[in-house]
N, C-alpha and C positions, 0 to 999 in steps of 0.2 A: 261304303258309307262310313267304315269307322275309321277309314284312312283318313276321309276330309276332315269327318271329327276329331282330331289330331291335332292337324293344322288352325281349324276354328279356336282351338282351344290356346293355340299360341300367338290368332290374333288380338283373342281377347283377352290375355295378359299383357301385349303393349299396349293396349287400350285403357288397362286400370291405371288409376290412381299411383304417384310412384309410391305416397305412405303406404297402401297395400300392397304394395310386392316384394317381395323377399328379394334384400337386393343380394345379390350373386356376386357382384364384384364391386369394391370399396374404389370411388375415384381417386381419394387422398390416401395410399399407403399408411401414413399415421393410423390410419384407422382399422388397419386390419386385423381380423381377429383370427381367433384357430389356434394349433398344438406352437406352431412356432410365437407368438406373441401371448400365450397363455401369462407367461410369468410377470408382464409387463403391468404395472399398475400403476393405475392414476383415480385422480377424485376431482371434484371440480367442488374444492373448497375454497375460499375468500384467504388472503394472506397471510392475515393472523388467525385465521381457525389453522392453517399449516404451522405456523409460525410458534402458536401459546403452549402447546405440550413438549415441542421437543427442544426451545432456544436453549434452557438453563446447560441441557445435555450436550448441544453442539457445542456452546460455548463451552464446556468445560476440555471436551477432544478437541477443537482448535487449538485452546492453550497449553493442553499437553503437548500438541507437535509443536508450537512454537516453544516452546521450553527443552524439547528431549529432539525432535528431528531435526537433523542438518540441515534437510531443503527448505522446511517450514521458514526456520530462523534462516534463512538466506534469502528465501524473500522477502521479509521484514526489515531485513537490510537493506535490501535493496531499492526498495521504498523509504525507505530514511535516507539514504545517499543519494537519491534521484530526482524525490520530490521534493525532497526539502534541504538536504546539502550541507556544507560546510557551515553559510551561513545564514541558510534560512529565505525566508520569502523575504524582503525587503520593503519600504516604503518610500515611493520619489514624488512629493506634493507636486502638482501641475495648475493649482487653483489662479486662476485669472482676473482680472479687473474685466470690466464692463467690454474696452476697448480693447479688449484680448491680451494684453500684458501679464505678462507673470505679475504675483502679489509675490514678492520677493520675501519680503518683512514677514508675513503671516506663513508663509512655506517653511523658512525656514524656523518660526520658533515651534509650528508642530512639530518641523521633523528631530529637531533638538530633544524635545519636550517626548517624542514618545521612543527614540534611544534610549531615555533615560528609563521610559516604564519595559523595556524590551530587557536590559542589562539584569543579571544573574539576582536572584532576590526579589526584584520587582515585582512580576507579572503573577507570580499566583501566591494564594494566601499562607500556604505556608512556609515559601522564601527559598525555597527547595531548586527553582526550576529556571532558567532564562527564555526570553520567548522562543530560540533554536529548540532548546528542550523540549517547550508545549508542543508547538508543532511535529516533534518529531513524535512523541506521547500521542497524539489525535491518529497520525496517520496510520502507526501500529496499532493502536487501540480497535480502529474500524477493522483492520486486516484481521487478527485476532479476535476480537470482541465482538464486532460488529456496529458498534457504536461507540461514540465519543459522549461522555455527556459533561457537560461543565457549568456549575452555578457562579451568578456574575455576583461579588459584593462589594459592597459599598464603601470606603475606610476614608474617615477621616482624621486620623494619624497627623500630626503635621510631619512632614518629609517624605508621605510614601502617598505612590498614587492613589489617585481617586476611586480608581475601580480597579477591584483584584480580581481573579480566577481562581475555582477550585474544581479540581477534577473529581468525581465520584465514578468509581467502576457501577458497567451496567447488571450486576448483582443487587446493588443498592433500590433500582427502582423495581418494586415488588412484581414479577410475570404473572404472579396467581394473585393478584389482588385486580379482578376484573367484576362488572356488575354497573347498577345503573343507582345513579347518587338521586336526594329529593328536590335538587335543582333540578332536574332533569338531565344531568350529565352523565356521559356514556365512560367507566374507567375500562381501558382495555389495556390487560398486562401494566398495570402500573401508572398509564397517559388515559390524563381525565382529557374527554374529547368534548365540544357543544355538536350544537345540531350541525351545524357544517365542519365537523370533522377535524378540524382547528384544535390543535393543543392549545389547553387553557391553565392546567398546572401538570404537576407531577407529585407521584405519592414514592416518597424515599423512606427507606429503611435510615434511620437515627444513625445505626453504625452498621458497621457491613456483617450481611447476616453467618459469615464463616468465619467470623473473628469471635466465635464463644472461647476459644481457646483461651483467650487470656482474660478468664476470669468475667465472662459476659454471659449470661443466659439469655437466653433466644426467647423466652418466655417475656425477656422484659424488654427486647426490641420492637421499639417504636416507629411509626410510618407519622411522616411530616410531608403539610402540603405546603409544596411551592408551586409558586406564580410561575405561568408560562416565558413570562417577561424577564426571567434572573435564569431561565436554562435556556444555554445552546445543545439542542441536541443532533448531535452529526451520524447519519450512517446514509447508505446507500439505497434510496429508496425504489425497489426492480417492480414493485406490482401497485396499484393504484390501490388505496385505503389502508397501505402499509404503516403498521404504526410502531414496532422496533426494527432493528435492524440485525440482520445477519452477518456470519463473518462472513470474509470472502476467504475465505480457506478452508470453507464447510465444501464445496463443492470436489476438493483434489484431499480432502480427510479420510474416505476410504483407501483411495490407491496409495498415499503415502503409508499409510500404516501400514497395509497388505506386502506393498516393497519394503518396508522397513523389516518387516516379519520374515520373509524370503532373504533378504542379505544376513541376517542375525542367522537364521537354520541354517543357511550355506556356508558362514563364518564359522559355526560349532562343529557342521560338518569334515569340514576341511581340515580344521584343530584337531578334530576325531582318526582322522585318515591317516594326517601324519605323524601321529603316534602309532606306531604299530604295535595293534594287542593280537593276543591269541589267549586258547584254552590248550589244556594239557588231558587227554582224557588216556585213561587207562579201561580195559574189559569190564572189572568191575568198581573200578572209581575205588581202590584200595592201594598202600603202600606205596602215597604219593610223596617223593623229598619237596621239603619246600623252603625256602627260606625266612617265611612269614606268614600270619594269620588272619586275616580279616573276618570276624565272624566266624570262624572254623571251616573258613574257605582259605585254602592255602594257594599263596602267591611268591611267585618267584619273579627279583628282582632284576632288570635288565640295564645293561649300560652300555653306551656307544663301544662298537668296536671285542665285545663278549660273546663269546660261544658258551652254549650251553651243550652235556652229552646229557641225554635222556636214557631213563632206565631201561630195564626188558622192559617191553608192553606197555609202553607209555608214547604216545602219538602227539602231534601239534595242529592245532587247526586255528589258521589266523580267522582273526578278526577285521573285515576290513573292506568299512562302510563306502558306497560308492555312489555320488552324486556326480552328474555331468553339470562342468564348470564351464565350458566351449563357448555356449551363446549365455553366459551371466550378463556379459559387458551390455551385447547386441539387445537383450529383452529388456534391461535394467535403461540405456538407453532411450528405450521405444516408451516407455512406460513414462519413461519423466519428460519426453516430447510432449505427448497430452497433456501432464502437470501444469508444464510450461504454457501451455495452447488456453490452459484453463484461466489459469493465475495470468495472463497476457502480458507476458514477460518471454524473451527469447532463451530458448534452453540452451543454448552457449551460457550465458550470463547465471540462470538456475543453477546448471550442473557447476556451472564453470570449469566448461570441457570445453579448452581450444584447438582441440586435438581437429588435424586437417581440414581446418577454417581457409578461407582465401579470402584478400583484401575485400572482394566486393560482397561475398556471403556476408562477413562482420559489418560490414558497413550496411550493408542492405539490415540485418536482425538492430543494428544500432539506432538506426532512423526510427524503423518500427518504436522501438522499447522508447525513443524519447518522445514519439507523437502521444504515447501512452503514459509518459511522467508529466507530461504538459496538459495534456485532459486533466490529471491529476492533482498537479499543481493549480488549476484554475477549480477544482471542486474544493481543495482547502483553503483558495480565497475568498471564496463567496461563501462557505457555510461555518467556515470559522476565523479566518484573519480578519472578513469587513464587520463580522457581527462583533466581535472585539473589539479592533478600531472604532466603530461610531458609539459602542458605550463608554469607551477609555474617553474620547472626543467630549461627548454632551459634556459628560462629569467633570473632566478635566476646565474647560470653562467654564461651567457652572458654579464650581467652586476658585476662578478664578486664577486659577495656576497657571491658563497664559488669557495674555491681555489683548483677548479679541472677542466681539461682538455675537451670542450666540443668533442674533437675527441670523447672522450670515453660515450659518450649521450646514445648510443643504451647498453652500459655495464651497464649503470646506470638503464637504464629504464627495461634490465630485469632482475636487481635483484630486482624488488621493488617488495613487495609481502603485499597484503593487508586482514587484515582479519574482520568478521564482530562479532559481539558479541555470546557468547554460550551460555550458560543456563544449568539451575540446572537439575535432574531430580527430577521424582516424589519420587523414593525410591533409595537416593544416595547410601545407605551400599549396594542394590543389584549391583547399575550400577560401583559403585567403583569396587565389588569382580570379576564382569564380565568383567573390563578393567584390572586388574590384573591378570586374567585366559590369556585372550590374550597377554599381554605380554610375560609370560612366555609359552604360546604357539607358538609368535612367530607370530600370526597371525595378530598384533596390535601394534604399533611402537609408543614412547613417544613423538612425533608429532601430530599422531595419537589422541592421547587423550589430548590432549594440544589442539587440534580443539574443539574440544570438546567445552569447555569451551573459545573458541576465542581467545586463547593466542598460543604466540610460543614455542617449547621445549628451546629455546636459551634464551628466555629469563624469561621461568621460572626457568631453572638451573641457571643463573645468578644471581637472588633473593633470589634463596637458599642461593649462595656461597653468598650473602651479608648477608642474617639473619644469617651465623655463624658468619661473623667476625663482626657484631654487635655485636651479643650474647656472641663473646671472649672479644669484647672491654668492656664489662660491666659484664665480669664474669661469666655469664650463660649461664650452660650447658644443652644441649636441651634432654629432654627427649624420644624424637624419631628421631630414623637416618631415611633421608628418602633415598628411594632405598632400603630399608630390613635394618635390622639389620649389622654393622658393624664387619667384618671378620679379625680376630689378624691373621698375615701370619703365616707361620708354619716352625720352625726352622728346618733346617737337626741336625739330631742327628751325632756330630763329635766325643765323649767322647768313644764311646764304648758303651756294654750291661752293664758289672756288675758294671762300674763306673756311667754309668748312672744312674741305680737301685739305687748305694751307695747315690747319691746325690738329 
C-alpha cells in the first residue's frame, strides 16, 4: 500500500496547478538559477530609473577612454571618416512641377542659398564650425556622450543666415533636476515631458556646470527653460520611454580599461625584466662596499659590459620579475574581437590589424562595416541634417533671402534628398565590370551606382557635359566617350544598288 501511495502521490502533482509546483527545470535557460548564475543580476526597472543615477558617471569614463584609449579614439574616427567623410552629407534638390519636371530655378537657388549657410562660419552661433564640423561634432558627441543636443536661433543680422546652431554638451541639461511641475508636467533628468511623453522643453544649466574654474560659483548657476521646438535632441533611443541617451561606448568601457590595465602592468613588467636587478646579501648584512647610498641602503652601480668581484661572504641574488608574454598578442586579440562585435565595426579596421587578411576576408568585414555607416549615415539625416534643413528653409524664406513662395514649403521639403559619402572598393576593375554587367542587364540603374560612390546621376551627367565643353574650349579631344563608345547614325540608302556600288 505505501508503494502505490508513491505513485498517487506523483499523479497528483501533474494534476496541480503549474503556479503551485515547484518548477524543477527552467524552459528558457535565461532563467536559471542556482551556485552557477548566483552572481548574475538584473532588476526590471523602466530606462530612466536604469538610466538617472549612473548617466553623469558613464559619461564621464566614456570620455576618459575617448581622450586617453587608442581603441576608444579610433572608433570615433572611424565614424567621422565613414559617416560623415571628407565632405560631409551633401544636399541634391529633386523638387518637381505638377507634371513631374525638375523646378530647375527653385533647386538651384536653395541649393546655392544653403552652400552658402554650410561654409565655415555660418552654421553655428559662434562662427567656430562648418556644417562637415557639426556633423562630425553630433556623431562623436552621441558615441561619447550619448547625445547630441543643439538649440536652433534665430539671427537676423543682415548677411548671415536666418537660423543658426548652438551646440550645448549633455552636462548642461540638469540629470537630477527630476519631479512633477503645477502644469502637470513630468521633468525627468532635465526633459520636461506632457501626458504623452512628448518633449515639450528642456531645463539647461546657464553655463556648464564644471566650468566653476574660471571664476563661476555653482551657487549662482542658473537652469533656463527652452522650448521643445528650438532643441534637436539626437541619441539613440534602445528601450521605449527612454528619455536621455547613452554612450555607445558604455557598453565595451569595462573591457577596454581592464585591456588597457593589463598592457600597461605587462609594459612595466617587461621594462622591469630587462633591467637586471639583484641584491647583495652577506651573514650578517655588515661590511658591505658600495659605491652609493640611497637611504642608507647601499648600491652598487652597474654598466654594460662590467664585472664586479665580491668580497668574502658577500653572495648575489638576482632580481628578476617573470610574466609570460606567449599569448599577450593571441588574448589581446580575442579581447578586442568582442570590442569590435560590440562597437559593430570590423576588428581589422578597430585594431588595424592586417596582419594575414585575404582579399575576400577584407572585403567581406568591408561590406559589413559600410552596411553599418550607411544605417548610420541615414540616422544623422533624419535626426539632425532634415531638422536643420527645414528650420534653415522656413526662415530662410520667411525672411526673404530666396525668392520663393512659402505656400509651396512642403514641395520644397520633399524634394530635398541628401546623400552621405561612398567609398572605393577593394578590387574597383571587378566592382566596375559587375556594375556594368547590371546595367546592361537592367538590374542596376545609373542612380544606382552613382550611390555608390555618394554622388547623384544628375549631377554626375552634368560634370560630364561640362568636362567636354571645357575640353572643346581648349581644344581637347577626349579619348574615351563615356556611356560606350560613340555610334555614327546610319544613313538610308536613297541612290539605288548599282549606283550605289558605282559610288
Amino acid at each position: 500500500m505505501g508503494l502505490l501511495d508513491i505513485f498517487r502521490k506523483r499523479e497528483d502533482a501533474k494534476r496541480m496547478h503549474p503556479k503551485t509546483q515547484k518548477i524543477q527545470h527552467r524552459i528558457y535557460k535565461a532563467a536559471e538559477t542556482g551556485r552557477l548564475f548566483g552572481d548574475w543580476k538584473s532588476n526590471d526597472n523602466s530606462a530612466d530609473a536604469e538610466i538617472r543615477y549612473q548617466l553623469k558617471l558613464i559619461r564621464e569614463r566614456c570620455r576618459d577612454l575617448a581622450r586617453n584609449n587608442e581603441y576608444a579614439r579610433r572608433y570615433i574616427k572611424l565614424l567621422e571618416r565613414n559617416v560623415v567623410g571628407e565632405r560631409g552629407i551633401s544636399l541634391q534638390m529633386k523638387a518637381r512641377e505638377p507634371n513631374g519636371v525638375l523646378d530647375i530655378v527653385a533647386n538651384d537657388q536653395i541649393e546655392r542659398a544653403w552652400r552658402q549657410f554650410t561654409k565655415l562660419g555660418a552654421p553655428t552661433i559662434d562662427g567656430r564650425m562648418d556644417f562637415v564640423d557639426a556633423q562630425n561634432f553630433v556623431i562623436s558627441s552621441v558615441a561619447r556622450d550619448g547625445e547630441a543636443i543643439i538649440v536652433l536661433h534665430e539671427n537676423n543680422e543682415p548677411g548671415m543666415p536666418s537660423v543658426q546652431i548652438q551646440f550645448i554638451e549633455p552636462d548642461q541639461v540638469d540629470e537630477t533636476y527630476n519631479g512633477t511641475l503645477q502644469n502637470g508636467n513630468e521633468v525627468r533628468m532635465g526633459v520636461e515631458l506632457n501626458d504623452a511623453r512628448r518633449p515639450v522643453a528642456y531645463h539647461v544649466f546657464e553655463n556648464h556646470p564644471g566650468d566653476d574654474i574660471f571664476n563661476m560659483k555653482k551657487s549662482n548657476i542658473k537652469r533656463m527653460r527652452i522650448p521643445a521646438e528650438r532643441v534637436i535632441h539626437i541619441y539613440d533611443q534602445e528601450r521605449a520611454g527612454q528619455t536621455r541617451g547613452v554612450p555607445w561606448l558604455q557598453s565595451v568601457a569595462a573591457p577596454l580599461k581592464m585591456l588597457n590595465g593589463w598592457r600597461e602592468a605587462s609594459l612595466v613588467n617587461q621594462r622591469a625584466s630587462a633591467s637586471k636587478m639583484g641584491f647583495f646579501t652577506t651573514p650578517a648584512g655588515e661590511n658591505f662596499p658600495a659605491d652609493d647610498y640611497d637611504n642608507e641602503v647601499p648600491l652598487i652601480d652597474f654598466e654594460p659590459g662590467t664585472l664586479h668581484q665580491l668580497p668574502e661572504g658577500v653572495s648575489f641574488e638576482a632580481f628578476d620579475p617573470h610574466n609570460p608574454t606567449t599569448n599577450f598578442a593571441d588574448f589581446e586579440r580575442q579581447i578586442l574581437k568582442g570590442i569590435a562585435s560590440s562597437l559593430n565595426v570590423s576588428y581589422i579596421d578597430l585594431a588595424n590589424d592586417l596582419e594575414s587578411v585575404s582579399y575576400s576576408s577584407i572585403r567581406q568585414g568591408a561590406l559589413a562595416d559600410r552596411d553599418n555607416y550607411k544605417a548610420l549615415q541615414g540616422f544623422m539625416i533624419r535626426h539632425f541634417i532634415m531638422p536643420v534643413f527645414e528650420a534653415w528653409l522656413r526662415a530662410t524664406i520667411m525672411d526673404e533671402k530666396i525668392n520663393l513662395p512659402i505656400e509651396k514649403f512642403d514641395k520644397w521639403m520633399d524634394g530635398a534628398e541628401f546623400r552621405g559619402r561612398g567609398w572605393q572598393w577593394v578590387d574597383p576593375k571587378k566592382e566596375m565590370e559587375a556594375s556594368i554587367l547590371g546595367l546592361k542587364s537592367g538590374v542596376l540603374t545609373m542612380q544606382d551606382i552613382a550611390n555608390q560612390y555618394g554622388r547623384d546621376v544628375e549631377e554626375t551627367m552634368a560634370q560630364i557635359a561640362r568636362d567636354k565643353q571645357l575640353a572643346e574650349q581648349f581644344g581637347i579631344t577626349f579619348a574615351l566617350e563615356p556611356f560606350g563608345a560613340a555610334q555614327m547614325p546610319i544613313e538610308p540608302d536613297v541612290t539605288g544598288g548599282e549606283d550605289a556600288d558605282s559610288n
